[in-house]
VODREN-622308 format. One record per atom (N, C-alpha, C, O): x, y, z; residue in one letter. Coordinates in steps of 0.1 Angstrom, whole numbers, plus 5000, padded with zeros to 4 digits. Layout:
XYZa/...
% end
This chain:
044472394976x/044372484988x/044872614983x/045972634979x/043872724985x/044472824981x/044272964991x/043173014992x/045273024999x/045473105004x/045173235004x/045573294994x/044273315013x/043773395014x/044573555021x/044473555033x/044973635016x/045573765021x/044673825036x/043473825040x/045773855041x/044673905057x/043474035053x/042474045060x/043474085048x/041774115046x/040674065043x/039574075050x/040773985030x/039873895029x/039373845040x/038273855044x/040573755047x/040173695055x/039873695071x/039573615079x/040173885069x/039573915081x/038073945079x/037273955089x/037673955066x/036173965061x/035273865064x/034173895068x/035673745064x/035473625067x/034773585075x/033673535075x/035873645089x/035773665100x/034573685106x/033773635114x/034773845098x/033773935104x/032273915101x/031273965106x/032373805088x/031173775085x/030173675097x/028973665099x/031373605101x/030573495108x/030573525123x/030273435131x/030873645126x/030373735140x/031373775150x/031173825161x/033073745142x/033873745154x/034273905149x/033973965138x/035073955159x/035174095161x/036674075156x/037373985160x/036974215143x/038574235138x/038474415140x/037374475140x/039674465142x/040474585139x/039274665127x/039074595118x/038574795127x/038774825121x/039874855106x/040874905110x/039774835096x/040774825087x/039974805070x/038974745068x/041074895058x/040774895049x/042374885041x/043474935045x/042074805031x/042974795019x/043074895009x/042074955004x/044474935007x/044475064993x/045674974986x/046474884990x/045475044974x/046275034959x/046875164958x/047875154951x/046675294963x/047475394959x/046975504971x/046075504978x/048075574969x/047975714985x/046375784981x/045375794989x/046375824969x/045275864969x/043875814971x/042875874973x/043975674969x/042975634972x/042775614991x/041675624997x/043975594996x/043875615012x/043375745014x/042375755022x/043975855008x/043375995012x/041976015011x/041376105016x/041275905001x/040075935003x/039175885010x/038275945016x/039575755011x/038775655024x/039275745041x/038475735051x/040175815041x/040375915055x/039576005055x/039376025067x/038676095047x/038276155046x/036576085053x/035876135062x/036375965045x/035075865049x/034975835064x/033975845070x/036175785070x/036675685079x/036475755088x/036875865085x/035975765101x/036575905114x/037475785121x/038075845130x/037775665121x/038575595131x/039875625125x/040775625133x/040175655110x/041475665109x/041875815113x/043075835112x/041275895115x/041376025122x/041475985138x/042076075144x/041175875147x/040875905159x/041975815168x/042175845180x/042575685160x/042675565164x/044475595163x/045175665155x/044675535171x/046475445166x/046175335153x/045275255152x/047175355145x/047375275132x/048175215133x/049175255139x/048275115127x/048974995118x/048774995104x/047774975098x/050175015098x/050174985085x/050974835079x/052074825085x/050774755073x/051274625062x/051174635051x/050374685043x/052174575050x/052074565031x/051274445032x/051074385042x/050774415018x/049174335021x/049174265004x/048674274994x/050474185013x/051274094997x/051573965004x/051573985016x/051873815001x/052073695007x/053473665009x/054173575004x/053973765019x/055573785020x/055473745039x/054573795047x/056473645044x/057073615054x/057473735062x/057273845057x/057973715075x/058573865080x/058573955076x/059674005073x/057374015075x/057174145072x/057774255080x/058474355076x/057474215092x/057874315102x/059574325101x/060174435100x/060274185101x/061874215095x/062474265082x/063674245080x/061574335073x/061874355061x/061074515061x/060774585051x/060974535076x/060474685074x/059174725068x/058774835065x/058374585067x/056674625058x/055174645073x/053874635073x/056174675081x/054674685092x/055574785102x/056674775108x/054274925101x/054574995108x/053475035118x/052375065115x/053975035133x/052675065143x/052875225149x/053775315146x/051475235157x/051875295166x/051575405156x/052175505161x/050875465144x/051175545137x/050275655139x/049275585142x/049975745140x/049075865137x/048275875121x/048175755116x/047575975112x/047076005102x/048575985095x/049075885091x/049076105095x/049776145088x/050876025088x/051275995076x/051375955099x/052075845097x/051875735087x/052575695079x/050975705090x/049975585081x/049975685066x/050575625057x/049575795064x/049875825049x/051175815043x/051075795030x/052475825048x/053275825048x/054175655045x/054975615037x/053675585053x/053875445053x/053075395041x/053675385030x/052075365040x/051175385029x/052075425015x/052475325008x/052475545011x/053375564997x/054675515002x/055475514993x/055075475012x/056675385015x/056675295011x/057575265003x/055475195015x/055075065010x/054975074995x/055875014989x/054075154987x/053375094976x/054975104965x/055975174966x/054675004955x/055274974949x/057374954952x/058374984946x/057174914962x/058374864969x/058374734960x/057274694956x/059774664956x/060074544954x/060674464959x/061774454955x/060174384969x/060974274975x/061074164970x/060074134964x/062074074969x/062473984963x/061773974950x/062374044942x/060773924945x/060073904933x/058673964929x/058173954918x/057974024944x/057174074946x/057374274948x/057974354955x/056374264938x/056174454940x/055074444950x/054274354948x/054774524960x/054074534964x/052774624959x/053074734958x/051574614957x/050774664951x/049674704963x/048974804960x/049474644974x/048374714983x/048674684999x/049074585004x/048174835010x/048674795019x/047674795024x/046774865020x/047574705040x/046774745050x/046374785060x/046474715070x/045774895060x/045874985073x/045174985082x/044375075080x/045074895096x/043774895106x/044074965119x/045075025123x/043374965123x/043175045139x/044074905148x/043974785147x/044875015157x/045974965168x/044874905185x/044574965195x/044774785180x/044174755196x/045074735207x/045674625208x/045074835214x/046074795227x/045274695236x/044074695239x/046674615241x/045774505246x/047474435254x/048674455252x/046674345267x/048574305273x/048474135270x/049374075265x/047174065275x/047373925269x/046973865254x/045973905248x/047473775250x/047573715241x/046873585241x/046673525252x/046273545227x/045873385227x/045873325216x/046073405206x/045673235214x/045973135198x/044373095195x/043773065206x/043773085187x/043172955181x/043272955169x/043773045162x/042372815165x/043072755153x/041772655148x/040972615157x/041572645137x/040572535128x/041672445117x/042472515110x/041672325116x/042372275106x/042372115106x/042372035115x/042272115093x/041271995082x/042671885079x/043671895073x/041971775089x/042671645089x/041671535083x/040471555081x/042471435082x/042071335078x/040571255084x/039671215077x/040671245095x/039371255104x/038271325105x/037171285107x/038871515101x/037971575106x/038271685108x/038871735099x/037871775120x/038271925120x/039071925135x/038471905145x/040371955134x/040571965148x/041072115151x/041872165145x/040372185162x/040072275171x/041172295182x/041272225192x/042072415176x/043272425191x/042872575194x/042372665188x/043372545208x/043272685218x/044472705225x/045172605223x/044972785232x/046072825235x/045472965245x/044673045241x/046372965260x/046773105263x/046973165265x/046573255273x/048373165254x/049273235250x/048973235237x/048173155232x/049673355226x/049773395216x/050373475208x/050273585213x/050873485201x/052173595191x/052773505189x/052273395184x/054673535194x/055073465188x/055473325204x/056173225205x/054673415215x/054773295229x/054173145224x/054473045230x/053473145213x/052873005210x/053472895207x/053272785212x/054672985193x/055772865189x/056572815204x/056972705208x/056772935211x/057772855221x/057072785233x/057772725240x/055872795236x/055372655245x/053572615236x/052472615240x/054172575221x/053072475217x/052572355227x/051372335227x/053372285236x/052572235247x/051972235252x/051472135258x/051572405252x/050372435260x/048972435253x/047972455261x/048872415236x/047972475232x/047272315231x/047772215226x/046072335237x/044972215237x/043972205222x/043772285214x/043472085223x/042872035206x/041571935209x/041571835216x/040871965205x/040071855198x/039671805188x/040071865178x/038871705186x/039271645172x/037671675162x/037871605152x/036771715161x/035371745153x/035671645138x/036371665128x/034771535146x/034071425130x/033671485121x/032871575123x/033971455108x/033671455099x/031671485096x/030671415098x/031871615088x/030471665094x/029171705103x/027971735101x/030071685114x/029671735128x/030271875137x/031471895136x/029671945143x/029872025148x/030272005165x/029871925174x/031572135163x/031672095182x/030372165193x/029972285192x/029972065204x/029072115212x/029572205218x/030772205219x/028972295225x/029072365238x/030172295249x/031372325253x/029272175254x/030272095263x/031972095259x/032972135265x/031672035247x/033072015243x/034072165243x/034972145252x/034072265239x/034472385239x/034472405250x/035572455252x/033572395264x/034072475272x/034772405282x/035072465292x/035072295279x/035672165285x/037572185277x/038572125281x/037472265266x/038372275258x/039072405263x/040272405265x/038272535265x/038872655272x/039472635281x/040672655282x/038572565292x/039372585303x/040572455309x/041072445321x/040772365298x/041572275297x/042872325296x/043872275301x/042872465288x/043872555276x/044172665291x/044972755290x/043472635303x/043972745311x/043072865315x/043472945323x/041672865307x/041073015306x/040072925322x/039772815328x/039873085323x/038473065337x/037673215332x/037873295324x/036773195341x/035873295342x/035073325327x/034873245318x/034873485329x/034073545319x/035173515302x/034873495290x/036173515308x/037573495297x/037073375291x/036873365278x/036673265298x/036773145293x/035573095284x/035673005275x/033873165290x/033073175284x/033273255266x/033173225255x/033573365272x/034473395254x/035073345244x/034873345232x/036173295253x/036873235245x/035873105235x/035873095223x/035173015247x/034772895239x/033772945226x/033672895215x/032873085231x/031573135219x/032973175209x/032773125198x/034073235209x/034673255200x/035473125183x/035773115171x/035173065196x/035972905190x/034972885181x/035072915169x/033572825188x/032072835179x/032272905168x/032472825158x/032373045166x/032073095154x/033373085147x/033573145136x/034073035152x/035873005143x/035672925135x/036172925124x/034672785142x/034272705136x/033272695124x/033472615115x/032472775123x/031172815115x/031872865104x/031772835092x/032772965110x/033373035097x/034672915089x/034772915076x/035172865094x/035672725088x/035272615080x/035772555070x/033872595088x/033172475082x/032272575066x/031872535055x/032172675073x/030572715061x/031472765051x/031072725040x/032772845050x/033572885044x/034872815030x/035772865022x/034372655035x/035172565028x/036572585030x/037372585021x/036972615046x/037972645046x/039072465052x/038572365056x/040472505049x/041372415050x/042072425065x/042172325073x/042572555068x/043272585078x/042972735081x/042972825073x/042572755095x/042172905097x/042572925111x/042272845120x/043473035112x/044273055123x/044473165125x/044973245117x/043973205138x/043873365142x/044873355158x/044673295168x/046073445152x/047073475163x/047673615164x/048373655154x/047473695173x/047173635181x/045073675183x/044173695175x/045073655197x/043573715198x/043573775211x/043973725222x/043173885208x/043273975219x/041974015228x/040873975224x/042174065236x/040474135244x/041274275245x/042474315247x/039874365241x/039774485239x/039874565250x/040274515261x/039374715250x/039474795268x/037974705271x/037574675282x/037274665257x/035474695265x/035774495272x/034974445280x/036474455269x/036674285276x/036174165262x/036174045262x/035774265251x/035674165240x/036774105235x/037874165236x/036773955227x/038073925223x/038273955206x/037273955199x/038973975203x/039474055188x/040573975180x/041673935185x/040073945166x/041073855158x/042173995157x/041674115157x/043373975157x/043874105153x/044674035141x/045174105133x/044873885140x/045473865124x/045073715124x/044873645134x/044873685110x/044273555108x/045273515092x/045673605084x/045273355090x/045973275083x/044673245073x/043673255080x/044673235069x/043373215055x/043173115048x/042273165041x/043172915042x/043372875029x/042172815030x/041772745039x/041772845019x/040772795016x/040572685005x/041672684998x/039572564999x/039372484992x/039072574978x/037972614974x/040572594971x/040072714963x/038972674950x/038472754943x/038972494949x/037472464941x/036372504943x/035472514935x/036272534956x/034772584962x/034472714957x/033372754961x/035072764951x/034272904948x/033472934945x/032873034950x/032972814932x/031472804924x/030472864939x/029572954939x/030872804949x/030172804960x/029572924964x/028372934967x/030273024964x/030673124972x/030673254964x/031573334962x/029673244961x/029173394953x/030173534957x/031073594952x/029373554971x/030873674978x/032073684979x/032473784985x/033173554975x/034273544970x/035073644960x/035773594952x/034973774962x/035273854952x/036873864954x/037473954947x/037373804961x/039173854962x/039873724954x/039673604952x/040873834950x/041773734945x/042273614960x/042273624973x/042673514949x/043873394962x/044973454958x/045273504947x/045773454972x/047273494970x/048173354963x/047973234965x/049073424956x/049673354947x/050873264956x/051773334961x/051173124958x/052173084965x/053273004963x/053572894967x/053873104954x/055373074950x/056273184947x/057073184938x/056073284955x/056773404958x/056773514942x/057673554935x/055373524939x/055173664929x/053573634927x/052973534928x/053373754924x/052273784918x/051573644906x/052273564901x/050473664905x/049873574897x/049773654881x/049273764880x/050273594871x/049973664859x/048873654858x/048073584865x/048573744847x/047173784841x/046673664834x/045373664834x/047373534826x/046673434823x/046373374829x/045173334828x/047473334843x/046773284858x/045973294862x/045373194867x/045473414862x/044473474867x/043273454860x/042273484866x/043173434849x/042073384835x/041873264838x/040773234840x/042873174839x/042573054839x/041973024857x/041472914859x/042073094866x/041673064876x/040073094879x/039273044886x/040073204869x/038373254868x/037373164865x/036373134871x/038073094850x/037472964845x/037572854854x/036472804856x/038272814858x/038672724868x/037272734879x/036672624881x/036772874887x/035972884897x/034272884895x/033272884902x/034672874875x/032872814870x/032472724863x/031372724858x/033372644864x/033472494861x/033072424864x/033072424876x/032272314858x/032472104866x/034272104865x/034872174857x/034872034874x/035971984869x/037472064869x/037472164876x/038372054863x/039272174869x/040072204854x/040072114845x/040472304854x/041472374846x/042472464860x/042272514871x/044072424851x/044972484864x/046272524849x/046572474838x/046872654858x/048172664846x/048672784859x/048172874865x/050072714859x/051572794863x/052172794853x/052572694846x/052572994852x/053773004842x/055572994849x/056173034859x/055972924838x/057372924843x/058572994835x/059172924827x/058973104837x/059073194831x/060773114820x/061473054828x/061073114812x/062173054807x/062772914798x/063772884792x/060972854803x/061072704795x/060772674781x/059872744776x/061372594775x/060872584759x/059772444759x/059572394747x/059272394766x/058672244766x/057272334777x/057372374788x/056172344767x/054972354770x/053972234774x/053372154766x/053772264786x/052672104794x/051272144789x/050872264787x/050772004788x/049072034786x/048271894792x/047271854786x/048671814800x/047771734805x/047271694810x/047271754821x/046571594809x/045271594814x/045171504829x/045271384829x/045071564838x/044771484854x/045571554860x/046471574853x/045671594871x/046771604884x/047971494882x/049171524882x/047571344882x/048871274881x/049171304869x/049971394870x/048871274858x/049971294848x/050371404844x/051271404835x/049871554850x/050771654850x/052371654859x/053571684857x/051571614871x/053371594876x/054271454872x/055471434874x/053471364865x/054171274854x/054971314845x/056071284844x/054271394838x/055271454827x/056071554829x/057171574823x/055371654841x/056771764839x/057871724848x/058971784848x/057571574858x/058771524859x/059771484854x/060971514856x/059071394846x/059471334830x/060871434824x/062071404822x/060171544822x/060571664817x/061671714817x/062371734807x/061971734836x/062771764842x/063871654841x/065071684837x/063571524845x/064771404849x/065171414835x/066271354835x/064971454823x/065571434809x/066171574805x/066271614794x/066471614815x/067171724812x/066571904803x/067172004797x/064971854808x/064171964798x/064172084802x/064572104813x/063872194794x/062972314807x/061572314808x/060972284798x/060972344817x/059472324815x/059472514812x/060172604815x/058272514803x/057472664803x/056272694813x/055872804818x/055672544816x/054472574824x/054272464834x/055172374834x/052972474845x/052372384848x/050872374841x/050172474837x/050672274840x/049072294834x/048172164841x/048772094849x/046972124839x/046372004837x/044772114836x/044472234839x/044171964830x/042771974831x/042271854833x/042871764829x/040871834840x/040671674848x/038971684849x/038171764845x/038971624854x/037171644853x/036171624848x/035071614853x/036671624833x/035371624819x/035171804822x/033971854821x/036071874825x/035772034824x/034972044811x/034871944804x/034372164805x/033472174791x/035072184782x/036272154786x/034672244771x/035572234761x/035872344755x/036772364747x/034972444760x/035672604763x/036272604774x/037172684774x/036172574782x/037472564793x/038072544787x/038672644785x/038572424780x/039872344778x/039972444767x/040972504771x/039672484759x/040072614749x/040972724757x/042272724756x/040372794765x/040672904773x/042172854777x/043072924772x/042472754784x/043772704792x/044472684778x/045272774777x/044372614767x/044972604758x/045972714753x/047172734753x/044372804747x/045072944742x/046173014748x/046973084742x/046072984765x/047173024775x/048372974769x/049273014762x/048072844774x/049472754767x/050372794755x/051672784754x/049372844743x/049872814731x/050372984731x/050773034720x/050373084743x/050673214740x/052373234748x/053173324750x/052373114751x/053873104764x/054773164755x/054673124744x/055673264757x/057173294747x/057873164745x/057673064752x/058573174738x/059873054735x/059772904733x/060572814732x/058572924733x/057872734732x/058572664720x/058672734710x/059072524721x/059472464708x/058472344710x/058072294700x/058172314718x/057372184719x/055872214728x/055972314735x/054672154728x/053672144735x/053471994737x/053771934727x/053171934748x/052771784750x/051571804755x/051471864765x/050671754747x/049071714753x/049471574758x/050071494751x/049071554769x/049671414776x/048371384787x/047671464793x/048371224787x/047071164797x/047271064799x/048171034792x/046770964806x/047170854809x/045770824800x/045370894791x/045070674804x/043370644804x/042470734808x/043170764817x/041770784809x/040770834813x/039570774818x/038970684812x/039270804826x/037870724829x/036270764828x/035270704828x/036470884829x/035570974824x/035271124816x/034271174811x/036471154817x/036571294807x/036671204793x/037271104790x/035671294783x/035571274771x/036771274762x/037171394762x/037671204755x/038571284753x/038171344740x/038771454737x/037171314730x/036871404720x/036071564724x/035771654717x/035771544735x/034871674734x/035871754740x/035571874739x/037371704748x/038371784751x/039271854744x/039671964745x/039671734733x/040071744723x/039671854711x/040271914702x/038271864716x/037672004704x/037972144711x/037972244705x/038172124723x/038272304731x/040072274725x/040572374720x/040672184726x/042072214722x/042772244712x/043872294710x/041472174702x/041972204686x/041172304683x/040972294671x/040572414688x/039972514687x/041172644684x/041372734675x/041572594698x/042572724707x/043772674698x/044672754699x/044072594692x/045472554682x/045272594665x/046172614656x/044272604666x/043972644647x/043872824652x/044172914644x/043472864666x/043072984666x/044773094666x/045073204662x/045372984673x/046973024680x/047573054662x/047973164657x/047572914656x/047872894643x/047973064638x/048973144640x/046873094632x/046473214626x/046973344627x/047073434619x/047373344642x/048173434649x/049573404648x/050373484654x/050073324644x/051073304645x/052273254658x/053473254659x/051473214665x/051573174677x/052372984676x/052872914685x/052272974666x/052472784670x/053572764657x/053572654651x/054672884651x/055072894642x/056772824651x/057472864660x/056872694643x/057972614647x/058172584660x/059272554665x/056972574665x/056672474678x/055772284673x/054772264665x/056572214680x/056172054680x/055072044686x/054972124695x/054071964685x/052771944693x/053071774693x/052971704683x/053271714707x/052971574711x/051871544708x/051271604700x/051171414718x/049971384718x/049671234721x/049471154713x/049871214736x/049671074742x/047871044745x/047771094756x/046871004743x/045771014753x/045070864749x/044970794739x/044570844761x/043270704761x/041970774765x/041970894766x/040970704766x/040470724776x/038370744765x/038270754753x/037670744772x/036470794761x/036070854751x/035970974752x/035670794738x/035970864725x/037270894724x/037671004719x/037970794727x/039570834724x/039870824704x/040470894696x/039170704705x/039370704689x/039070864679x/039870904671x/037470924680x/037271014673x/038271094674x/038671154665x/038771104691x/039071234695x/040871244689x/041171354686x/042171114687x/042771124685x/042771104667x/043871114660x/041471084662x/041671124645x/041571274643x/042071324634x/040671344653x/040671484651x/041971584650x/042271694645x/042771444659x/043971554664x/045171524650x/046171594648x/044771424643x/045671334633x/045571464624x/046471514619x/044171504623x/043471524610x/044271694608x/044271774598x/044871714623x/045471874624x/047171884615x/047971974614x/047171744610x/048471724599x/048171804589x/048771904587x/047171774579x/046371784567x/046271934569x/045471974560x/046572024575x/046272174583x/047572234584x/047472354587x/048472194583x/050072224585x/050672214599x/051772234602x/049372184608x/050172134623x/051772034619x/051971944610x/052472094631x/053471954632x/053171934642x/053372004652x/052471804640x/051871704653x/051771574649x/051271524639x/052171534657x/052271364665x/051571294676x/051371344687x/051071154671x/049671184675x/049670984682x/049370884676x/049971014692x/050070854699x/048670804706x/048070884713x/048270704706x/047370604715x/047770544729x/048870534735x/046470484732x/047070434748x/048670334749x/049570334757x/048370264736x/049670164737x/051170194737x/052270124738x/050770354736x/052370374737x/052270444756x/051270464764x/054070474758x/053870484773x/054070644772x/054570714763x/053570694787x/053370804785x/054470894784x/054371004779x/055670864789x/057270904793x/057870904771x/058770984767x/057470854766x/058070764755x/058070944744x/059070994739x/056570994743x/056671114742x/057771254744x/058271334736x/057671234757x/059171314763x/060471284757x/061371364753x/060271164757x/061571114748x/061971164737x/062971244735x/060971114726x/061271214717x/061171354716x/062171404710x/060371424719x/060271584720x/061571614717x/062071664707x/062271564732x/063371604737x/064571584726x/065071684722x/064871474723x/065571414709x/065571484699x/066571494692x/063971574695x/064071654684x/064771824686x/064971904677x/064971854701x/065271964707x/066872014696x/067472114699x/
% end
């Protein structure tokens, strides 16, 4: 699941017909001074400015200013940019047009086990949390769409009548469209307002999307917000590119301070081992896995990551069986990015584990044997040992 910053995802929005705030994103005052110049609404409108980073209470930490004029918004704009809060510098803000408006409303798209269920509410801000009671739901099967009936049986369940309520449900509709076509997880626009002209208006929306889908999604040009309070590094960000043109996945979190570098293979046995890791008293340097049968320039690319971490004494290539990733043709993007690290000096008194099963395990762990004969220090185990038993030692040689 990967999280979407409120522009993107008011882009989104706007793609699939619902009405947002005028609004643009900047990186620096100058570049706002130039889009004001383009813009006549930021000359004409009340503004709102945000810092336009994946930080909690913004508004209590001083990062959203209303109510502003030109000159205010320029001003707020260089206040915000490069501010540091907790672990985040702020790098871009966003500035939309102020819709005055007196009621509030909620809806919501979000991906359960069943299916898609659809809430409405009419109330909104922060009136939602305090009578969620009110906010009505239905449940949309698994690749089906909600009808008309259903929706408008759903508005006015939630309290709406009239012209309000006919809106509201065509709103829901395209909330829906934009959820289902968008590979989205959870999409939540609070509040929603109606304009002077009686249209209703996302004025902020919640974003996450199925961040595998991207291959999907050609017009996907924004970064995912990073969610563990900082910025995504520049390898992060490498490895997530590859990750979005893939069969299969490549994933890597840096952890800034560890000496025990992760490299394996599946979702489970990455939180296998860097559990492992942890309960024995380790530091981790990373998160990693690759799963899939990804190609073997992928698994190169994630490698090279790996093998550039500062302070590394150990790397564990680690997997359970496999059942379908190759492990020799994985095994070649890994010993690619390990003779290339080598050269560079990159793998100078760092340990290389090596637990794996799974297809062409044989070729693939003589390849990895064969990285002795080359001045690797590497160790090089089969399915019959257990996967924990590795950690063990690492750790032992620490």
């Amino acid at each position: 699941m990967a999280k979407v910053l409120e522009g993107p995802g008011m882009g989104l929005l706007r793609k699939w017909g619902l009405h947002t705030p005028n609004y643009l994103v900047v990186s620096s005052s100058e570049e706002f001074d130039r889009l004001a110049q383009a813009n006549d609404w930021l000359q004409q409108s009340k503004l709102v400015a945000k810092a336009h980073e994946a930080l909690g209470s913004r508004f209590k930490l001083g990062l959203v200013k209303v109510s502003l004029d030109l000159a205010g918004a320029k001003a707020a704009v260089r206040e915000m940019l490069g501010k540091k809060v907790e672990s985040i510098t702020i790098g871009q803000v966003i500035v939309s047009e102020m819709i005055d408006h007196t009621d509030e409303y909620y809806a919501s798209a979000k991906s359960t086990r069943d299916g898609v269920e659809i809430m409405v509410a009419n109330c909104g801000g922060i009136e939602v949390e305090e009578n969620w009671d009110k906010v009505k739901r239905i449940l949309v099967d698994i690749g089906e769409a909600p009808t008309d009936a259903a929706l408008s049986s759903l508005v006015k369940e939630a309290g709406f009548s009239g012209d309000t309520a006919t809106k509201m449900a065509e709103f829901l509709k395209k909330l829906f469209a934009c959820f289902d076509n968008e590979d989205a997880q959870y999409l939540e626009v609070n509040p929603v307002v109606k304009n002077a002209a009686g249209d209703l208006v996302a004025l902020d929306a919640v974003t996450l999307l199925d961040g595998d889908a991207k291959f999907r999604h050609k017009d996907w040009d924004f970064h995912f917000a990073a969610e563990f309070g900082r910025a995504y590094t520049k390898n992060e960000e490498d490895v997530m590119s590859v990750d979005s043109k893939v069969k299969g996945s490549v994933k890597l979190i840096e952890i800034p301070g560890g000496t025990i570098a992760m490299l394996p293979a599946g979702g489970g046995a990455s939180v296998y081992y860097s559990d492992a890791v942890v309960a024995r008293g380790g530091k981790l340097a990373n998160y990693a896995e690759y799963s899939g049968d990804p190609p073997d320039w992928a698994v190169e690319v994630l490698t090279e990551k790996v093998c550039s971490l500062p302070n590394i004494k150990h790397i564990i290539v680690g997997g359970a069986i496999a059942n379908f990733t190759d492990v020799k043709k994985t095994f070649g993007g890994i010993i690619n990015a390990f003779r290339n690290a080598k050269t560079e000096g990159k793998l100078d008194g760092v340990k290389i584990w090596v637990r794996r099963g799974g297809p062409n395990e044989k070729e693939g762990l003589a390849a990895m044997r064969a990285l002795k004969d080359e001045g690797f220090d590497i160790e090089v185990f089969d399915r019959r040992t257990p996967l924990t038993d590795i950690v063990d030692m690492a750790l032992a040689t620490n």
